[in-house]
N, C-alpha and C positions, 0 to 999 in steps of 0.2 A: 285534138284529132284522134290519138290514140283511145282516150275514152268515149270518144261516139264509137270507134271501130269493135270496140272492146264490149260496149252496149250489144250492138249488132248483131255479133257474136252470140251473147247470153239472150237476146230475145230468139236469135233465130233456133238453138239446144232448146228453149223452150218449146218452140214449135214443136221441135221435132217429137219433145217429149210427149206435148200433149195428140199428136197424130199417133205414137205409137200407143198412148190410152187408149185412145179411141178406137185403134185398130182391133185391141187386145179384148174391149169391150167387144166390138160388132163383130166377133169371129164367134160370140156364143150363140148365132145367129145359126151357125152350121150343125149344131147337135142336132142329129136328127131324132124324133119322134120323143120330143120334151116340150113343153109348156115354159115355153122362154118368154113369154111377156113380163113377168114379175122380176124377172131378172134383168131385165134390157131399160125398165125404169131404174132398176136400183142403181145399175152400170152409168144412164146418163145422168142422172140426181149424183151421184160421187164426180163424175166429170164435171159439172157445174161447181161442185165445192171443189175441187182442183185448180178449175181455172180460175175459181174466188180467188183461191189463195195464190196462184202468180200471180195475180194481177198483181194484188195488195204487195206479194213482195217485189215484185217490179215495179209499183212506186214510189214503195221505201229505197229501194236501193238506186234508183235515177233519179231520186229526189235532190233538186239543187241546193236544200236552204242547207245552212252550215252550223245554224245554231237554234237550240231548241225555243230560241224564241221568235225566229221564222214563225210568220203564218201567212200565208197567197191570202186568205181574206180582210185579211188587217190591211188599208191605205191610209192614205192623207186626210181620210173622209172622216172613216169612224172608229181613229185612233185617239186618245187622252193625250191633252195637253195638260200636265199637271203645274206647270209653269202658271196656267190663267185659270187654276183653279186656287181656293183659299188657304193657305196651309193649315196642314191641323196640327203644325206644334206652332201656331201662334194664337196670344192668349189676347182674348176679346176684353173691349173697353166695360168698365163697368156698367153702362147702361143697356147695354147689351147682351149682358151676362145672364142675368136672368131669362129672358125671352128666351137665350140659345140652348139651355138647360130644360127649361121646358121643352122645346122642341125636339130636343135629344130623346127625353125619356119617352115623346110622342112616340118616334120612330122606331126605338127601342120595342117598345110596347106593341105596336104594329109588327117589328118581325118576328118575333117570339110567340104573336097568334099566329102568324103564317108557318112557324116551323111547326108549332103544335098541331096543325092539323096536315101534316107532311106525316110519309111514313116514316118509321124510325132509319131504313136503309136510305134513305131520300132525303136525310135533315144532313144541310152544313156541319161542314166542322170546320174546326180555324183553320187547317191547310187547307180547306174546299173553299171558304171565304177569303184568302190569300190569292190561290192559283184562279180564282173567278175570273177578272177579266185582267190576268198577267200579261198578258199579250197585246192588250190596247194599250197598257201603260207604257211596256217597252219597246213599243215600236220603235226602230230605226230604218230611215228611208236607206234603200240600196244604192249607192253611187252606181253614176252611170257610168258603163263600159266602153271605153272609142275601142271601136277595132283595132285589129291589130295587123301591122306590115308583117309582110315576109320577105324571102331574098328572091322569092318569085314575080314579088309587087314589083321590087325594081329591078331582077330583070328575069326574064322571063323563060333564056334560056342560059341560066346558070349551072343547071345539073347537066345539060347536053355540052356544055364546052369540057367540062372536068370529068366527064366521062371518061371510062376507060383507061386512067392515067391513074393511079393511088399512089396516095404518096407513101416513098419506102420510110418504115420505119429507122431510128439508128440503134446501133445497137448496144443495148445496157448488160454492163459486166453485174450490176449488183441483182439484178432480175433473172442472168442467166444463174447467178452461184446462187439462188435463193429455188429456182428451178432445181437442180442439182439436188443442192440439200433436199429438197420439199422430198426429192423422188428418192433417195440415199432413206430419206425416213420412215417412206412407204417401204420399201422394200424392207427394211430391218422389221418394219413392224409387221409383213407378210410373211415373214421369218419366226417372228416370235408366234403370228397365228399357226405356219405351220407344225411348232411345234409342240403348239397345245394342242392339234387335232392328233398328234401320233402320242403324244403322251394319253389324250382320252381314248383312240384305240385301242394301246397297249393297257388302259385304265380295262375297255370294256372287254378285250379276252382275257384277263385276270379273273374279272368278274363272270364269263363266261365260265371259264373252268373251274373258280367256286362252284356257279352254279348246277357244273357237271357233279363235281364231287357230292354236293349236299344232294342233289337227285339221290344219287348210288348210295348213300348211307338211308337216306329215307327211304329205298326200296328194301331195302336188308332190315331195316327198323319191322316194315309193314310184314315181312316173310317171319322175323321172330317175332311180331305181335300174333298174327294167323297159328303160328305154331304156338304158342302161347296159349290163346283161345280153344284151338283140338286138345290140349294137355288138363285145360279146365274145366272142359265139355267132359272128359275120356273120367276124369277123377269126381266132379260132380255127379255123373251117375252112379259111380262106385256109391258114394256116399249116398243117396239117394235110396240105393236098395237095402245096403243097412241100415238108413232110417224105416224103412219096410218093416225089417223081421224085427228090429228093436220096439217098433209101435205096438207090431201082433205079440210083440213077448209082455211089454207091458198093460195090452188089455188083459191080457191069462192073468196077470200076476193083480191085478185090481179088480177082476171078479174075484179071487182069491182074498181080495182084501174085506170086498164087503163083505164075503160071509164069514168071515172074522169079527168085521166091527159088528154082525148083524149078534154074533154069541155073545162079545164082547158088552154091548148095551144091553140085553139083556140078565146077563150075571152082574151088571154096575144098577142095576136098578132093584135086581133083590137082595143087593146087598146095602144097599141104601136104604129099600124098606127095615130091612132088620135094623140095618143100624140106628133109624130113627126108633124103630118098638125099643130098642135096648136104652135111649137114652133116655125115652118118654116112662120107662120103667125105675132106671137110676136114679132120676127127676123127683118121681113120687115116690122113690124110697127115702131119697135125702128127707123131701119135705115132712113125709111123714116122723121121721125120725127128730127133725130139730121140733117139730112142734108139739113131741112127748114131754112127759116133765121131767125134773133134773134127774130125780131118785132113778127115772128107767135107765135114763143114757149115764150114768153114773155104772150103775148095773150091769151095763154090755160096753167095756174100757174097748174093745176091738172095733165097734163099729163108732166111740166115741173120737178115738185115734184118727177113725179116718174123717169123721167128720172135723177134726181139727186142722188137718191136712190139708182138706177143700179147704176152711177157713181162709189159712193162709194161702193158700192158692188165688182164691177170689176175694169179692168187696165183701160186708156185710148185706150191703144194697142189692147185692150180686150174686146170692148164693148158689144159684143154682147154674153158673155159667156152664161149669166143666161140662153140664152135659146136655147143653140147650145146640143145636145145630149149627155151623159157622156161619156168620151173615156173608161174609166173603165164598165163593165156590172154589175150598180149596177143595183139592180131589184128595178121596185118603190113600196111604201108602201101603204097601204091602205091612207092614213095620205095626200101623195101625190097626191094621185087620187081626194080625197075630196077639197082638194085644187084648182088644177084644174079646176074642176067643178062648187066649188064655183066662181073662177074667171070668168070662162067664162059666168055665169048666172048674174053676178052683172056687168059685164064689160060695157059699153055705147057704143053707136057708135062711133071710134074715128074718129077725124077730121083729112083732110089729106089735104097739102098745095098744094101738086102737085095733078093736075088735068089731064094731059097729059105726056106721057112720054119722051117728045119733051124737058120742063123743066129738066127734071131729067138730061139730056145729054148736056144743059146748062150748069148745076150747074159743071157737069164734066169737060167740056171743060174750063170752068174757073180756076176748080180745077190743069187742065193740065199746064194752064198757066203760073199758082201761081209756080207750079213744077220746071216749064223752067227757068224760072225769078231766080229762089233758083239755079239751077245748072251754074246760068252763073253766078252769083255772086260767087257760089264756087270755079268755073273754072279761073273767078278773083283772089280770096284769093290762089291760089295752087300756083305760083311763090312766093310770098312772105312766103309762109307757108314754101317753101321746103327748101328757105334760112335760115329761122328763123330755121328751124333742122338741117342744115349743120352746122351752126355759134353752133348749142348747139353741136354737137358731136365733131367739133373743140376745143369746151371750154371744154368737159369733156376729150380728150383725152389730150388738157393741165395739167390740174388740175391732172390727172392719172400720167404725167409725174411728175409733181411738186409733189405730194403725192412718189413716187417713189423713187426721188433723195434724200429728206426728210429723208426716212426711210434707204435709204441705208446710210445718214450722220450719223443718230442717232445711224445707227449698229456699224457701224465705232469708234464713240462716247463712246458708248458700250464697243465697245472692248478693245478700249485705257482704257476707266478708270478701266475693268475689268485685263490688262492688267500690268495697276501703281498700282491696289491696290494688286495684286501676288508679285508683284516686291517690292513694301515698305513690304509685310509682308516678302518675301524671305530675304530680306538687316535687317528688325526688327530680324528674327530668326536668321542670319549670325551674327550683332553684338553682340547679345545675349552669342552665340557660343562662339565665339572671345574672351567675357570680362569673361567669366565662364570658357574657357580651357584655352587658350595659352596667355591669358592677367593675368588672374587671377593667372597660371603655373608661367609664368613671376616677378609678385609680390609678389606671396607667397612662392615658389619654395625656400626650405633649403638653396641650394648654393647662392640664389639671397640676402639671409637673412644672412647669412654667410659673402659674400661680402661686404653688407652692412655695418654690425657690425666692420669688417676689413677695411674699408676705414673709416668710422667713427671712431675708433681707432686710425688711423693714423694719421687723419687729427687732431684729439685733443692732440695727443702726438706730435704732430711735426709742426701745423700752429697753432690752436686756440680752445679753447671749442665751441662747436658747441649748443649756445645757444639760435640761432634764428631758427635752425630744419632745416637744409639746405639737397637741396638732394643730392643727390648721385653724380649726373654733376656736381653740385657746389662744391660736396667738392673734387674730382678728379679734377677740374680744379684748386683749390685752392691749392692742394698738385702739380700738375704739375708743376704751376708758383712755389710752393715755393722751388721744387725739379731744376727746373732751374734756380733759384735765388742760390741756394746751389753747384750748378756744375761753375756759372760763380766764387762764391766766392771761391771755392777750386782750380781754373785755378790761381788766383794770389797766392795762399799758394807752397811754393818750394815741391817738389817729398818726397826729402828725409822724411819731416814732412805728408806727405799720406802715404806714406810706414810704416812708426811707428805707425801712428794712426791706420790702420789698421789691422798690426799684433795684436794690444793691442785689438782691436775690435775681433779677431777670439780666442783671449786670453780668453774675458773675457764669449762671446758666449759658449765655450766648458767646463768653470767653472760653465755655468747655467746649460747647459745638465748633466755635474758630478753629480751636486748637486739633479738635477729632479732623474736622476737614483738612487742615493743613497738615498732619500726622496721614492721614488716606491718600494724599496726593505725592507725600514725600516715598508711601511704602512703593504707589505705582510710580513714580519717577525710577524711584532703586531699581525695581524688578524690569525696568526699560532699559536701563543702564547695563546691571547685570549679564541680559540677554546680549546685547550689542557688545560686552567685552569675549562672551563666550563666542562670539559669530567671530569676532575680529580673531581673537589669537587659534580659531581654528584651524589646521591644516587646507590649504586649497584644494578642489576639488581636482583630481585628474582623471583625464577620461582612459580608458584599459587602453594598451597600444592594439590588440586584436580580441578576437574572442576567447572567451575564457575554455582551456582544453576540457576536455571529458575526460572522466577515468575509465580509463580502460580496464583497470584491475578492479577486484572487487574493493568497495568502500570499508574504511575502517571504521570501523565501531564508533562516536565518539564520546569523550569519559563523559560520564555518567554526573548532572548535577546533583550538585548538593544539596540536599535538604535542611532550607533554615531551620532550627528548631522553633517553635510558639513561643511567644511571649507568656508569661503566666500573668492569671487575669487580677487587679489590682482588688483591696478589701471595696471600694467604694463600687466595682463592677459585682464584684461576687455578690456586697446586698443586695444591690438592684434585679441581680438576674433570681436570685433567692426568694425575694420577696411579694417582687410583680412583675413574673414571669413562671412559665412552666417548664424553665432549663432546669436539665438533669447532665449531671458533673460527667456522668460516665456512656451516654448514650449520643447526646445532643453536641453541635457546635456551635461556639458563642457565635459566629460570625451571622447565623440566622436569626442570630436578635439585635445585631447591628451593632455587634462589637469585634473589631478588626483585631484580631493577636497575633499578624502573621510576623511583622519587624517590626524592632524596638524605635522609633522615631526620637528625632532630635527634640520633637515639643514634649514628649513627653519626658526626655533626660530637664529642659529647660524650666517644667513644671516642677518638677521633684526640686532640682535645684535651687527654685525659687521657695515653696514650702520650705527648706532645711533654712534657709536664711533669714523667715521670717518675713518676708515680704506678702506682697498683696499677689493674689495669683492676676496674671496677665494676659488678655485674649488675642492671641497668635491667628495671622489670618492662615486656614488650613488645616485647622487644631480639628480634630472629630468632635463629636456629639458631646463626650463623656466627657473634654476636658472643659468644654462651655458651661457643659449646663450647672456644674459647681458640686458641690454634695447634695445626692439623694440619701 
């Protein structure tokens, strides 16, 4: 009931709403002297999409279904039953299999033309082939609804009897003290608002009266910038007018310059002309002078003097520098010019040898000659010269050869020795290897020590004492011959005397093993006995009457044990570790080559003891290595 009234409601705001569109629309009706037709379509064309869209949202939102697989056109009719369809995860009998495979890939084939000629926004996808017909699958019929009683159905004037009469509530202490608090807590906390509003008050005339103060410094700011501004306006034109008379002073002072530089370049240019006539003059005096013969310039020592002056001054190649013009544009000095002048005021007439210039062409033509004469003497020396460089390039591309073959012997040289010295360190590291694993395996190796001990046994019980240290070939071959010296003598002894000797020999072989047995069982009987008298005469255990105290004071020290002193190592250890081993007396401990020197043990007093008497030594069960395995 409440949601049909509540519908009601929302259709009737709708009304309202779209009457006041319309109203809002048909009032543009009143503009006077406008052309409202274009406007009065556009107005009812948006009304119509208006009440498009209530509708639409007044159907969504009174729409009954609950769940989005609700559909009003989905029934009973032509809804999927997938129940009396085939499943498709069951797998068809073999004769069947083929024909359903074929038909697959028909269908296949079929929609894959039908998508092809689909447009590309219009082709399936797997969610579109999914959601396709979702809603015939999942139909669920709506149970039906029985009506529903009220208290009106059975009776009819139940609200008119209880009218008028409410029933009084009673009344709750925990409702009123939660009242209470609720309001105790508004109020504190209308407390604490009021005094965040007078705090941001007092916040905002703080801030007021910064903002007074900074006003009143920026107006004092603005009055010393203005006065600032007239002070630099007042002194800028100051300066302004004496850039004036300074500019008009230095136009005066630069027409004054040019008619300076105008005198100035011209007194630089006839002095420039003289000074080139002067040098173009000193020029052809020098040359005239070196190119007299000796006897004149012998003759005149003063202009010879100076010509040797030049000399040294310049090249041979050069002679005439001093007075050839600078190729650089030095400018010349006051210093220069005085010079000059003075030369040419003190200078003499000088004397000139050539008289005519008939000589001078003389002197050249001679010089021409001297030329010719030098070029055919050269033209001489060029055959032998070009030999003498043929024979030196012959000899150096020898010598390049010989340097060559040289260097490639020495690499050679090189490599070989680099070559033997890999190869003796490879064979130094390999024998090394050799006498340290499989040599050293070989000699010191238990079985090999083992063997030894046993052929050395043999050959002293059956050839001779082995007093001269014989090895191991020696005494094996020693035992061979004496073992075949033993076989030719027992071929002349008759059968029947091997047969007896040998029974007696398995006789008395199985008398030692008895005796060993019965000797092994009487040491474990001892050692059970033993145990059992030490367990018996032990004190009984007693258990503590409480727990054992703490100390409370600090712990004494307690004394320090003693340190047994080593056993020193016996002459039969010291060979062994000497011989076949790499112990060193002053670095190494014997105990890492598996000899114990910590205490002097009883089997070891019992062994010595036995040695001094002359007896046979004896195998102690418990004895170490050393004293078993006999002399190495």
């Amino acid at each position: 009931m409440e949601r049909a009234a509540e519908a009601q409601t929302s259709e009737s705001e709708m009304v309202e709403q779209l009457q006041a569109l319309y109203e809002s629309t048909s009032s543009l009706e009143q503009v006077p002297d406008f052309d409202h037709t274009d406007i009065e379509e556009q107005a009812k064309r948006r009304f119509r999409q208006r009440a498009r869209h209530f509708s639409q949202q007044k159907e969504i939102f009174f729409d009954k279904r609950k769940y989005f697989t609700d559909n009003p056109r989905i029934n009973d009719e032509n809804c999927r039953n997938l129940q009396n369809e085939p499943s498709w995860y069951g797998y068809s009998k073999d004769m069947e299999q083929f024909a359903q495979n074929i038909m697959i890939k028909a269908w296949r084939n079929d929609v894959r033309i039908k998508e092809l000629a689909m447009k590309c926004q219009d082709k399936p996808s797997y969610q579109g082939r999914f959601r396709l017909d979702m809603a015939n699958r999942l139909y669920v019929k709506e149970p039906e609804h029985l009506p529903m009683k009220t208290v009106l159905d059975v009776d009819s004037k139940y609200f008119n009897t209880i009218e008028g009469r409410p029933n009084p509530e009673r009344f709750n202490l925990r409702e009123y003290i939660d009242t209470v608090r609720e309001t105790l807590r508004i109020k504190i906390a209308i407390g604490y608002r009021d005094d965040d509003i007078m705090l941001i008050d007092e916040n905002l005339m703080m801030e007021q009266k910064m903002i007074n103060i900074i006003s009143a410094n920026y107006q004092n700011y603005v009055n010393a910038f203005e006065e600032f501004l007239f002070k630099d306006h007042h002194n800028s034109m100051i300066i302004l007018e004496e850039c004036e008379e300074t500019s008009a002073l230095a136009i005066e002072r630069y027409e004054e310059y040019k008619m300076a530089a105008k005198k100035y370049s011209a007194m630089k240019s006839a002095l420039y002309f003289s000074e080139e006539k002067w040098r173009d003059s000193k020029m052809y005096q020098e040359f005239l002078f070196n190119m007299s013969p000796v006897r004149f310039r012998l003759a005149h020592p003063k202009q010879s003097k100076d010509v040797d002056t030049i000399a040294e001054d310049v090249l041979d190649d050069d002679i005439f520098a001093k007075y050839r013009v600078a190729l650089d544009d030095v400018e010349l000095t006051l210093g220069d010019i005085k010079k000059i002048s003075d030369e040419c005021q003190n200078a003499a007439d000088a004397d000139i040898y050539f008289k005519e210039p008939g000589e001078l062409v003389e002197v050249f033509r001679y010089m021409e000659l001297q030329n010719l004469n030098n070029l055919l003497y050269c033209e001489e020396l060029a055959a032998p010269l070009e030999s003498v460089k043929n024979n030196m390039a012959q000899a150096e591309k020898m010598f390049d050869k010989e340097i060559a073959s040289l260097s490639e012997i020495i690499g050679r040289l090189e490599f070989g020795i680099m070559w033997e010295e890999e190869r003796a360190k490879y064979l130094e590291e390999f024998a090394k290897k050799l006498i340290n694993e499989e040599l050293k395996q070989l000699v010191v190796d238990e079985n090999v020590l083992n063997l030894y001990v046993f052929v050395e046994d043999c050959f002293e019980t059956r050839v001779a004492p082995n007093d001269a240290n014989l090895t191991m070939l020696e005494m094996i071959s020693g035992i061979s011959k004496k073992y075949g010296d033993e076989l030719l003598a027992m071929e002349k002894v008759p059968k029947e005397i091997i047969s007896v000797l040998g029974e007696s020999c398995v006789q008395e072989n199985m008398a030692t093993m008895r005796l060993a047995e019965k000797a092994a069982k009487q040491v474990a009987e001892l050692q059970r006995l033993t145990a059992s008298l030490i367990k018996t005469f032990a004190p009984p255990y007693q258990k503590p009457p409480c727990k054992e105290p703490k100390n409370r004071s600090p712990v004494k020290k307690p004394p320090a044990l003693k340190k047994v002193p080593s056993r020193k190592l016996t002459p039969e250890e010291e060979e062994y570790l000497e011989y076949f081993t790499d112990f060193c007396k002053f670095t190494d401990n014997p105990k890492d080559f598996g000899i114990d020197t910590s205490v002097m043990r009883k089997l070891n007093r019992y062994q010595v003891k036995g040695r001094e008497e002359g007896s046979e030594e004896r195998i102690v069960f418990g004895a170490p290595k050393s004293a078993k395995s006999g002399k190495k």
